[in-house]
TILUM-466847 format. One record per residue (C-alpha): residue number from 0; residue in one letter; x, y, z. Coordinates in pm, whole numbers. Example, Ala and Ser with C-alpha at 12.3 -4.5 7.8 and 13.67 -1.06 7.14 Angstrom:
2
(0,"A",(1230,-450,780))
(1,"S",(1367,-106,714))
END
This chain:
464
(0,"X",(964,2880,-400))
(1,"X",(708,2625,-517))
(2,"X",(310,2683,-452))
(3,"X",(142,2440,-310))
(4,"X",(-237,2385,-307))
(5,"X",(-356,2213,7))
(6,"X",(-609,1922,-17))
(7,"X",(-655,1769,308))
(8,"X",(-447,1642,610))
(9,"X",(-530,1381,815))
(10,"X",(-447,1385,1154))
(11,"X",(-149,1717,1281))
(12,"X",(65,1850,1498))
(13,"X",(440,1793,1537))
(14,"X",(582,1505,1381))
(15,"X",(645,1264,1659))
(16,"X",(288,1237,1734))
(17,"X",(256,1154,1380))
(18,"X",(526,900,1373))
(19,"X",(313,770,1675))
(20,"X",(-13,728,1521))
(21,"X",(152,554,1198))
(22,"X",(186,256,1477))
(23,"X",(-155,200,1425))
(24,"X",(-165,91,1068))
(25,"X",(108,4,814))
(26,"X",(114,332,657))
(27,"X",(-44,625,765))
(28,"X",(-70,950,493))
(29,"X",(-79,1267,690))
(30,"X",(-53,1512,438))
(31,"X",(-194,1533,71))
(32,"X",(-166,1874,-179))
(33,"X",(-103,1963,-551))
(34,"X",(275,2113,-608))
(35,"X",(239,2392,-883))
(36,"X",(494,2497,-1125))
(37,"X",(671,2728,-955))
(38,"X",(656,3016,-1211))
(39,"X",(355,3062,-1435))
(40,"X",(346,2835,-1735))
(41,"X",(179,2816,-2070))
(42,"X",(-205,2766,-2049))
(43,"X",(-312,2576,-2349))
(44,"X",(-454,2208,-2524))
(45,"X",(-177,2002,-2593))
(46,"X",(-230,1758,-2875))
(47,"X",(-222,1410,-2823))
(48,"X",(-85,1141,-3092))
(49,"X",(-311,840,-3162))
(50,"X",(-46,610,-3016))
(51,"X",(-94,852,-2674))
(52,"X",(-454,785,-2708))
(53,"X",(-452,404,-2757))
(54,"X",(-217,380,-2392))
(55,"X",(-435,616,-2177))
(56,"X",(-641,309,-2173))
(57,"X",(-409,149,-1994))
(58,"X",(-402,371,-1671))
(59,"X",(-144,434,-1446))
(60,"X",(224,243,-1406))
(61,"X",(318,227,-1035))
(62,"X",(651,217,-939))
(63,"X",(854,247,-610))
(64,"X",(1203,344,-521))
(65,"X",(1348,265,-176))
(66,"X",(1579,444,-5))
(67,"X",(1834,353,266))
(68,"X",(1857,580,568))
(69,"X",(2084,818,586))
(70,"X",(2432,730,798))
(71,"X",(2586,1109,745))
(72,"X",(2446,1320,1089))
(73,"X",(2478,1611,873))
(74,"X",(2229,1493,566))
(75,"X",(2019,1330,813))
(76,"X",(1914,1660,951))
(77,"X",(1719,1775,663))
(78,"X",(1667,1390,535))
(79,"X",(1422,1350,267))
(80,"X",(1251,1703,363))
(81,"X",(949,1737,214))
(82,"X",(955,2132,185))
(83,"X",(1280,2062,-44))
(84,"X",(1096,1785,-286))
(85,"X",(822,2005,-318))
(86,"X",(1047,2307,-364))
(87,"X",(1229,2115,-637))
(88,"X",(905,1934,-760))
(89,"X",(788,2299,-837))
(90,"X",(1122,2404,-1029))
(91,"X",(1068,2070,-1268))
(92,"X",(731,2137,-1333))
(93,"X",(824,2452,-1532))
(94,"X",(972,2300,-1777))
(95,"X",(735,1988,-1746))
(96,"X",(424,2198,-1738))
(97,"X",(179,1922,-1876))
(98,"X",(267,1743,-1581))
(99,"X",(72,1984,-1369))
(100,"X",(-233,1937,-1612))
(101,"X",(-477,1742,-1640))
(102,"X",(-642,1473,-1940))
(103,"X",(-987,1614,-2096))
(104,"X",(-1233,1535,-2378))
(105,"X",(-1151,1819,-2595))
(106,"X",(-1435,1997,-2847))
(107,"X",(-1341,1763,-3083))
(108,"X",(-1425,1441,-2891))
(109,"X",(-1039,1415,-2858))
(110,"X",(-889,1314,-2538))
(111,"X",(-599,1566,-2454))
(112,"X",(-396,1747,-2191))
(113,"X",(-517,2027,-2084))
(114,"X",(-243,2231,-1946))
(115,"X",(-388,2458,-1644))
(116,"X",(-139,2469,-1376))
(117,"X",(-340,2295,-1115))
(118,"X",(-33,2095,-1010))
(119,"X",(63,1740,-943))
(120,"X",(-74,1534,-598))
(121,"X",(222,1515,-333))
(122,"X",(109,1285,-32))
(123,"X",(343,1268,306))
(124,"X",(290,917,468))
(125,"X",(496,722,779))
(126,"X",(505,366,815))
(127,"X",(539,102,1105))
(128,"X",(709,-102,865))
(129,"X",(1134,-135,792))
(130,"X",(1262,-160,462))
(131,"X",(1375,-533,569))
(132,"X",(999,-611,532))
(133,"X",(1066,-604,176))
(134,"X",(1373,-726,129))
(135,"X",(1318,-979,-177))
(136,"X",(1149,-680,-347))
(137,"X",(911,-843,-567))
(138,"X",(638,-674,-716))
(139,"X",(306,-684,-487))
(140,"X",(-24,-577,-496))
(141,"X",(69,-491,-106))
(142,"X",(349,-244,-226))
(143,"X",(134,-80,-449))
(144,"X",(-168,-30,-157))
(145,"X",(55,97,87))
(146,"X",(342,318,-151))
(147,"X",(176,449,-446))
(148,"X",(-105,700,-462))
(149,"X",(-421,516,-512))
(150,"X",(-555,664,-822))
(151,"X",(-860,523,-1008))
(152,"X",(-803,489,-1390))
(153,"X",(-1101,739,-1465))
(154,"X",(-864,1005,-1260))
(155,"X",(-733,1295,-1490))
(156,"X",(-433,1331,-1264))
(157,"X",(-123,1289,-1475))
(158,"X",(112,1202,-1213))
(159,"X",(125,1142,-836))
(160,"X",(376,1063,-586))
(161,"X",(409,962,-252))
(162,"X",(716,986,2))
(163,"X",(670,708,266))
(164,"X",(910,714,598))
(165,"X",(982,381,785))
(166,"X",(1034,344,1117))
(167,"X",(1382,240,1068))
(168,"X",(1482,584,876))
(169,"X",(1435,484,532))
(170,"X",(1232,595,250))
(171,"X",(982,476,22))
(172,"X",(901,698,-303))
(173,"X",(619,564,-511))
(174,"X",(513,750,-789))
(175,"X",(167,681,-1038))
(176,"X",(305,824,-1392))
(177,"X",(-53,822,-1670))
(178,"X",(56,569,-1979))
(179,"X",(-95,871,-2197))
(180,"X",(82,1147,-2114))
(181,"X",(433,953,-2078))
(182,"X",(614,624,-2174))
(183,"X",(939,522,-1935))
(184,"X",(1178,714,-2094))
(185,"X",(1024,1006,-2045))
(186,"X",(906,954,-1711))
(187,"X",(1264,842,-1584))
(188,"X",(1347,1186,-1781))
(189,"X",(1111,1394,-1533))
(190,"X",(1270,1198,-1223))
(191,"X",(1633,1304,-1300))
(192,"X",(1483,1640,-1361))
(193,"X",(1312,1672,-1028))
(194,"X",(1593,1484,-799))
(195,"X",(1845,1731,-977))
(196,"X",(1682,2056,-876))
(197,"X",(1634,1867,-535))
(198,"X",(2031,1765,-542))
(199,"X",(2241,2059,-742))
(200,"X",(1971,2354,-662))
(201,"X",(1961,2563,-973))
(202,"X",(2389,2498,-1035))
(203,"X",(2208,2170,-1292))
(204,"X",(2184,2233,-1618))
(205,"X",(1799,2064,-1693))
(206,"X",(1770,1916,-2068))
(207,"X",(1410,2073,-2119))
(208,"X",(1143,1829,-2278))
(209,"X",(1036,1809,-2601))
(210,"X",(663,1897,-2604))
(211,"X",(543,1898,-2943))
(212,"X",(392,1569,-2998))
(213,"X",(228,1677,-3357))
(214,"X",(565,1526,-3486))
(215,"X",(375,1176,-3424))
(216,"X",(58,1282,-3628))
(217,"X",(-117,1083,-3882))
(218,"X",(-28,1145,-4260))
(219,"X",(-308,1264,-4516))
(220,"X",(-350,1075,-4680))
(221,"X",(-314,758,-4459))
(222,"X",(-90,487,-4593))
(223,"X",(-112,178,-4403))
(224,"X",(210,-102,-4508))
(225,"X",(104,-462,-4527))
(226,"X",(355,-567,-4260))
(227,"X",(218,-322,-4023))
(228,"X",(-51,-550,-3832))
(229,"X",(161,-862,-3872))
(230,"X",(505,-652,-3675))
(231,"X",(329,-435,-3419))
(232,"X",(31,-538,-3207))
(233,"X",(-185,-217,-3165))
(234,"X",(-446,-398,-2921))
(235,"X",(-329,-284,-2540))
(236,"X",(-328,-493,-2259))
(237,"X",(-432,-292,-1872))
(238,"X",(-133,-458,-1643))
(239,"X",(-351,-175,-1333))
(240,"X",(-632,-376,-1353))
(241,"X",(-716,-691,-1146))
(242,"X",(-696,-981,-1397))
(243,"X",(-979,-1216,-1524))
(244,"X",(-1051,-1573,-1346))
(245,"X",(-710,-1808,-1444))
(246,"X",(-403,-1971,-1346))
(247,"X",(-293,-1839,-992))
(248,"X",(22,-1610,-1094))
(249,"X",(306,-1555,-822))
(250,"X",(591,-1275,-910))
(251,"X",(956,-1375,-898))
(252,"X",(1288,-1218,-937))
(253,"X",(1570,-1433,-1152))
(254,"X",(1932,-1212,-1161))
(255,"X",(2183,-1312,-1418))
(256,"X",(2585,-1213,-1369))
(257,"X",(2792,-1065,-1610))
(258,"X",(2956,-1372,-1665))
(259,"X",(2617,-1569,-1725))
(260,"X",(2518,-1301,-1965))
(261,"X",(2821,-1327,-2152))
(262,"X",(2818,-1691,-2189))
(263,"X",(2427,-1650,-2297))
(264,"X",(2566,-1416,-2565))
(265,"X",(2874,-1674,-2692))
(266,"X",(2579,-1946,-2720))
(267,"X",(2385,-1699,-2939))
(268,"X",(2711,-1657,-3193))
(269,"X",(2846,-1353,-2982))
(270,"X",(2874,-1041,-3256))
(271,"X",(2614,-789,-3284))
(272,"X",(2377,-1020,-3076))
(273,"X",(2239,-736,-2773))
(274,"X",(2187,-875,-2396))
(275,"X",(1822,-835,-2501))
(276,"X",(1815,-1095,-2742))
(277,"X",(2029,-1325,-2599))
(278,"X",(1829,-1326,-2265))
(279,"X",(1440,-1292,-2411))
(280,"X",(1576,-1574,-2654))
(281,"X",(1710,-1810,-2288))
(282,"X",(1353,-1694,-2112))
(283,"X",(1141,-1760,-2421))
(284,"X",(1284,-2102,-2497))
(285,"X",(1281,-2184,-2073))
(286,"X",(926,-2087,-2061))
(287,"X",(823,-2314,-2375))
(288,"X",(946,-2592,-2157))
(289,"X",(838,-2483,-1852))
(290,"X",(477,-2474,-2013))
(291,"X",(501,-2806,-2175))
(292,"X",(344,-2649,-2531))
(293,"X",(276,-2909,-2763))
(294,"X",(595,-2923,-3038))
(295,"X",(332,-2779,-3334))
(296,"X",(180,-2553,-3153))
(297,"X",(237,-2145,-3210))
(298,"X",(440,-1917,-2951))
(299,"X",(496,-1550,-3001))
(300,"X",(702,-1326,-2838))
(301,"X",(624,-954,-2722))
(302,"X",(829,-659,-2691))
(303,"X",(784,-245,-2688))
(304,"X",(1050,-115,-2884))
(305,"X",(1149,234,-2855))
(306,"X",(1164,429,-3199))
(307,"X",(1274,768,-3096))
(308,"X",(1584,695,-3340))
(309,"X",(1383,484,-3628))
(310,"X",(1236,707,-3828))
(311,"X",(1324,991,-4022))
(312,"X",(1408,1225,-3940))
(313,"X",(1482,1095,-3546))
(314,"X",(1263,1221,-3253))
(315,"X",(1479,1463,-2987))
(316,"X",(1573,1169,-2718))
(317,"X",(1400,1414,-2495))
(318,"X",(1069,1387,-2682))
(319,"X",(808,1395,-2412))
(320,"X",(496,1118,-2512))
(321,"X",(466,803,-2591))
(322,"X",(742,649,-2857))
(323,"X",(685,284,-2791))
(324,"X",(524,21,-3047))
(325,"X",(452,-355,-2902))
(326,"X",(594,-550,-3192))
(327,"X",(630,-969,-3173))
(328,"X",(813,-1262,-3322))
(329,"X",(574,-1570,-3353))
(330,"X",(749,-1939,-3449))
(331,"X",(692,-2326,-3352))
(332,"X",(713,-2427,-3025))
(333,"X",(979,-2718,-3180))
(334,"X",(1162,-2458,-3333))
(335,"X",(1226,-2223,-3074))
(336,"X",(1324,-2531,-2790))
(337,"X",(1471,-2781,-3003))
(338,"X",(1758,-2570,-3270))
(339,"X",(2037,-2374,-3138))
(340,"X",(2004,-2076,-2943))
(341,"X",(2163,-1847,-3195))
(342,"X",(1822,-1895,-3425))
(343,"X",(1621,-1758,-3170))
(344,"X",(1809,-1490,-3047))
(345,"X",(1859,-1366,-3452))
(346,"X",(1501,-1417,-3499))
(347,"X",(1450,-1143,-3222))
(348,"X",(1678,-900,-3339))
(349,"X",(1575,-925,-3692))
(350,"X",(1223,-843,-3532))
(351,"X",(1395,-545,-3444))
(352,"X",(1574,-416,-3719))
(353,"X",(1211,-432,-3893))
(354,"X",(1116,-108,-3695))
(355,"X",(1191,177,-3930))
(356,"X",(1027,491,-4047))
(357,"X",(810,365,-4271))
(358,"X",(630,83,-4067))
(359,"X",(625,314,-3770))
(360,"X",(421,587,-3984))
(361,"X",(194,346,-4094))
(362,"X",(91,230,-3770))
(363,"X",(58,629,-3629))
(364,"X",(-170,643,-3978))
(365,"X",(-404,251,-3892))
(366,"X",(-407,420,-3522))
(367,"X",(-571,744,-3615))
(368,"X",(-822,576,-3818))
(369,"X",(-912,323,-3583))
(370,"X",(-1016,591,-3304))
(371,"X",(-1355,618,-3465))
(372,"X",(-1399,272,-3431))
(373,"X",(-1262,222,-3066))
(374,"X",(-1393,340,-2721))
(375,"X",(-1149,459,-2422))
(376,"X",(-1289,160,-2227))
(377,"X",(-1005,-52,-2060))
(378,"X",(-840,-310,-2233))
(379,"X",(-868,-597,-1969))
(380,"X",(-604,-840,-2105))
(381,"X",(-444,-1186,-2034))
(382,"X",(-164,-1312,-2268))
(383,"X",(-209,-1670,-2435))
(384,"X",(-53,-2006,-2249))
(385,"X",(142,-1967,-2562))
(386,"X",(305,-1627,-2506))
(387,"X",(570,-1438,-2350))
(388,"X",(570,-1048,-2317))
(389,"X",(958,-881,-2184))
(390,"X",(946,-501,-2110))
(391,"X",(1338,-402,-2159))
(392,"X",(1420,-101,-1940))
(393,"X",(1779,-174,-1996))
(394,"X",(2048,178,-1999))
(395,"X",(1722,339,-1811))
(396,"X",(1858,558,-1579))
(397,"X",(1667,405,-1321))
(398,"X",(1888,438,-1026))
(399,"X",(2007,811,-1112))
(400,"X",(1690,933,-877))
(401,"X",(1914,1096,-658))
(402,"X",(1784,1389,-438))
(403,"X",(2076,1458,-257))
(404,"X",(2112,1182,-22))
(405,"X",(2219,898,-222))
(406,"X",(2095,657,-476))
(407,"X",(1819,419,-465))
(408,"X",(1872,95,-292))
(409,"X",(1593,-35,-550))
(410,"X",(1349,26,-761))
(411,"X",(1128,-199,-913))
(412,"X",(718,-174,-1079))
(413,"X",(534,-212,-750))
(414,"X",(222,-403,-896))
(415,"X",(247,-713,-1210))
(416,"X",(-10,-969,-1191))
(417,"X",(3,-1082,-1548))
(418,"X",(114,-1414,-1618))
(419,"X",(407,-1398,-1897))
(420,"X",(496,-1054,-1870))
(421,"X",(877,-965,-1744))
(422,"X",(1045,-663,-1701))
(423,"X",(1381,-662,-1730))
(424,"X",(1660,-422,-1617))
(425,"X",(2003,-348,-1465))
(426,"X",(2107,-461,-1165))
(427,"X",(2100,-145,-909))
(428,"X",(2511,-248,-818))
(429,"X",(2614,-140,-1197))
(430,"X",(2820,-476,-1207))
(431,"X",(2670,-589,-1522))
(432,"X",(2428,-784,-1350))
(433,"X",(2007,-806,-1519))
(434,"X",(1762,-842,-1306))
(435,"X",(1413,-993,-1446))
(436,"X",(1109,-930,-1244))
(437,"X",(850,-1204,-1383))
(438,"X",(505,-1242,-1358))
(439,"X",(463,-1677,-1421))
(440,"X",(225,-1874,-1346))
(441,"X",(255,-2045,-984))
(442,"X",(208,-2393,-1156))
(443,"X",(539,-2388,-1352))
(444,"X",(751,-2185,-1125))
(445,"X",(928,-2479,-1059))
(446,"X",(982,-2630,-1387))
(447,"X",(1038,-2269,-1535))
(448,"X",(1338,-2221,-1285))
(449,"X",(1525,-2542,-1354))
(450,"X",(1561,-2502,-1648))
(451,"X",(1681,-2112,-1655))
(452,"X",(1957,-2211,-1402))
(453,"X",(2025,-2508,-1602))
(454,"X",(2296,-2532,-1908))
(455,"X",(2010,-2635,-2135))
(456,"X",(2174,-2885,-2344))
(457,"X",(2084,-3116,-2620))
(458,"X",(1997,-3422,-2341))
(459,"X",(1722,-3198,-2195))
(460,"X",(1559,-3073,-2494))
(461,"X",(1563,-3479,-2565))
(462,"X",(1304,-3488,-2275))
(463,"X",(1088,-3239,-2413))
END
């Protein structure tokens, strides 16, 4: 069994009068505590890489997962049970021990996870609300209030969840993962982790993280490449944080089928051109419209890429830290609207083939020596007019959070207020379908959406 370490509970008794007093407010949380590994783990510093240090600026990532209720009267019994996430919770935490830590200024003035056991916050909340109320599932700064721990980006806390019931029998998971002890792959790695124990018991076979994050240190002596600052951009931008004064920005949702994708690829040259290029290259060139940029003028395109298999030798896909690098494409405005698609979309992926071992241990090596220079204070950031920023968590596992009563109906980033920034994944029906969840502008929406559901064609670019 898992240990639990109680915090507080508001309110008590049964769960009815519970369900009762969540009438009251949209969600109530009635229980908080810290799940603990549920065997003793390792007690020691674990070493953070300079590219783990330049994210924990950045704070949390929330994200939510929704859950339909449960039809089968025998699974309903024990629906969502909180004594069997925590149970399982515990069983993951064993082999993701850091997880149960917390981040600390070490003796060195280095910022690192200090791996005590003290566990990982678990709230319990019910809700008034239905998961209808939510139905065009758009990122929110409402989902994030009511369905994700509210944790302050000074917190040490590496992780925190919350399981949310509706009145209607479904379920809301939201979960606060720390950009500096994880990037997405490894976080989606934890989930499967912790809904497998919750689904298969111990019968799962768990593929254990990779802890050892010295494989990321700097090189001595540092070599820094020439094409290092002009491929990656190692400033970060804090998408937690409420933005500056500027354009009003309203979220939106934009789903492409199969066949739309497909065509998107033939109109690129088809080949070895990926669904990522082909659709960044449609929403980069749709946005350059939409934002009426002067022909001359200078737009760049950002994009993490993951590098777990770019350098040599490869990092264990189970590496547990940050492996991401921002890198960007920058051309005319005329160039990117006005030529055929293909250019674009081949500009992109030559971007990517860029990334190798060399340019990726040279930015490790200009990281490391730039943490003298830089403080841990957020980076509050706003893209250009110019730019456009797509986070790809395409092949994510993201609806394999199973705990033993079904998939996710959804899952999406609960909070994105930046305008430019899109995150773009696979649609939860696995029928080809990508979904893009885009933070624009409210001033363009409009403009920006017809011309992504129109065949942009050589007579509209004549209008540009």
């Amino acid at each position: 069994q898992s240990s639990t370490r109680r915090k507080k509970e508001n309110g008590g008794g049964e769960q009815e009068r519970r369900r009762m007093a969540a009438g009251e407010e949209e969600v109530l949380v009635v229980e908080s505590c810290f799940v603990t590994p549920a065997v003793d783990t390792p007690r020691k510093a674990l070493w953070l890489s300079p590219l783990d240090i330049m994210l924990a600026s950045r704070g949390y990532t929330p994200l939510v997962h929704f859950y339909r209720p449960c039809v089968d009267e025998t699974s309903a019994q024990d629906f969502f049970d909180v004594t069997k996430l925590k149970t399982a919770l515990g069983k993951a935490l064993v082999a993701f021990y850091p997880m149960a830590g917390r981040l600390r200024v070490g003796a060195h003035g280095r910022l690192e996870i200090d791996c005590n056991g003290k566990g990982m916050l678990f709230l319990m909340a019910y809700s008034r609300l239905t998961i209808n109320d939510f139905r065009d599932l758009k990122p929110s700064s409402k989902l994030r209030r009511l369905f994700v721990p509210r944790m302050d980006d000074s917190s040490d806390i590496l992780c925190a969840t919350q399981v949310t019931f509706f009145k209607c029998g479904g379920v809301a998971l939201g979960t606060a993962t720390h950009q500096g002890a994880m990037d997405g792959t490894a976080a989606f790695h934890f989930f499967q982790t912790w809904s497998a124990f919750s689904r298969d018991g111990d019968r799962d076979v768990v593929k254990f993280p990779y802890l050892d994050r010295t494989l990321l240190c700097a090189r001595d002596p540092p070599i820094i490449h020439p094409d290092t600052l002009s491929l990656f951009r190692l400033k970060t931008t804090n998408l937690s944080q409420p933005p500056a004064p500027g354009p009003v920005v309203v979220n939106e949702v934009f789903t492409l089928r199969k066949d739309q994708i497909s065509a998107l690829k033939h109109m690129c040259g088809g080949g070895r051109v990926s669904t990522f290029s082909a659709v960044s290259a449609y929403m980069w060139r749709c946005m350059c419209l939409a934002r009426r940029l002067p022909p001359d003028s200078t737009t760049r395109l950002e994009f993490p890429v993951n590098f777990r298999r770019s350098i040599a030798p490869p990092l264990p896909d189970v590496y547990f830290g940050n492996a991401m690098l921002q890198v960007s494409v920058a051309d005319k405005t005329w160039d990117v609207v006005s030529g055929n698609l293909a250019y674009v979309a081949h500009r992109i992926r030559d971007t990517l083939g860029r990334v190798n071992d060399e340019l990726v241990r040279s930015a490790v090596d200009y990281l490391e020596l730039d943490l003298a220079e830089r403080d841990n204070r957020p980076a509050i950031g706003v893209l250009p007019a110019t730019d456009l920023c797509v986070v790809s968590w395409l092949g994510m596992p993201l609806y394999d959070v199973d705990f033993g009563w079904g998939k996710p109906l959804a899952m999406l980033r609960a909070e994105q207020n930046r305008g430019g920034f899109v995150l773009m994944m696979n649609g939860a029906q696995g029928d080809g379908s990508v979904r893009l969840s885009m933070s624009i502008e409210a001033a363009i929406l409009k403009d920006f959406q017809r011309f992504f559901y129109t065949k942009l064609d050589s007579k509209v670019y004549s209008k540009f």
